[in-house]
One Martini backbone bead per residue (centre of mass of N, CA, C, O) as a GRO file, in nm:
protein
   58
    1UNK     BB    1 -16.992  -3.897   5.838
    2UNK     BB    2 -16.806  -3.762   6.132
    3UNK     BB    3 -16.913  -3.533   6.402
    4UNK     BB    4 -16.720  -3.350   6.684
    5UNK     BB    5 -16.718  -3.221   6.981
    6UNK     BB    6 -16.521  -3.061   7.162
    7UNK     BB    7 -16.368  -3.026   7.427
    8UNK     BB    8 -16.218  -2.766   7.576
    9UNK     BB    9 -16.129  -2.629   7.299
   10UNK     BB   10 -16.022  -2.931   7.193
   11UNK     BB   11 -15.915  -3.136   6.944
   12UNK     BB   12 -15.766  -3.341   7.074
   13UNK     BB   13 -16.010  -3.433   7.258
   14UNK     BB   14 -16.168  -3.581   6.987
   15UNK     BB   15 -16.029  -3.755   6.815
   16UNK     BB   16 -16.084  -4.035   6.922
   17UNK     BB   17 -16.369  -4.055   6.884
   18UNK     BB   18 -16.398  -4.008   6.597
   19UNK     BB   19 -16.237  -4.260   6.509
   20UNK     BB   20 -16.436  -4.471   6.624
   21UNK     BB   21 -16.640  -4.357   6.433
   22UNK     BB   22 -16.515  -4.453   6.188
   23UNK     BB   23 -16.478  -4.721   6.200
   24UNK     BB   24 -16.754  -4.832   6.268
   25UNK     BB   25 -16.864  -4.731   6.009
   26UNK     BB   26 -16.680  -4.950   5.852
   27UNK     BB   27 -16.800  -5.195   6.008
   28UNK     BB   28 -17.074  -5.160   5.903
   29UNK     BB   29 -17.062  -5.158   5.610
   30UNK     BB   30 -16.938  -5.436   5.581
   31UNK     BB   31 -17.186  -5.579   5.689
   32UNK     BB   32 -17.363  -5.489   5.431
   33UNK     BB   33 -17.178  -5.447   5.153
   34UNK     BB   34 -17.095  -5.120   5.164
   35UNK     BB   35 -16.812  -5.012   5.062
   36UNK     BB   36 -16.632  -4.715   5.070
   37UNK     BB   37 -16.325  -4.556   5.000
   38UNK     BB   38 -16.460  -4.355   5.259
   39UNK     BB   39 -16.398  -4.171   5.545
   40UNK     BB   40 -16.557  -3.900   5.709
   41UNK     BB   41 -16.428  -3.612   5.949
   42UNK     BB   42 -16.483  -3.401   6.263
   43UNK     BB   43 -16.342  -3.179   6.429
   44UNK     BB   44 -16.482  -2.946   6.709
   45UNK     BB   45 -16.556  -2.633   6.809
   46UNK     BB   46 -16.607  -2.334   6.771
   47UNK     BB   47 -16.413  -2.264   6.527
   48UNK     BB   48 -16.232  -2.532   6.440
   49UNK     BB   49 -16.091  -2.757   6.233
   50UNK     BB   50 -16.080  -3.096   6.160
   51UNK     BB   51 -15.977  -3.344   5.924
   52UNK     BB   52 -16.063  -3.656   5.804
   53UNK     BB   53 -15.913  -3.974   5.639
   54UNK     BB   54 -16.061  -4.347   5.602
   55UNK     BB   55 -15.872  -4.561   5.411
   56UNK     BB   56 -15.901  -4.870   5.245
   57UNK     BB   57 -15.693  -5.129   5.269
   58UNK     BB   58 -15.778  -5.418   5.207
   0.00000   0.00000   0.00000
């Protein structure tokens, strides 16, 4: 899981980060050979929160 914290109470502006860090860790994960069914985000604010889930397609 990876949780980033948005800037200006913005959660729209932590998305791309967030994906970012989702992907690299799917990216991780492939090169141990130990791949999850799901990598779990999470954007967020000061009160706010996004919940993201990316799951493997290949």
């Amino acid at each position: 899981m990876t949780i980033v914290e948005a800037k200006n109470e913005s959660i729209k502006s932590g998305l791309g980060q967030c994906i970012a860090t989702m992907i690299a860790a799917q990216l991780f994960n492939q090169r141990q050979e130990t791949v999850p069914d799901y990598i779990y985000g999470a954007v967020r604010t000061g009160t706010d929160w996004k919940f993201l889930k990316l799951c493997d397609t290949a």
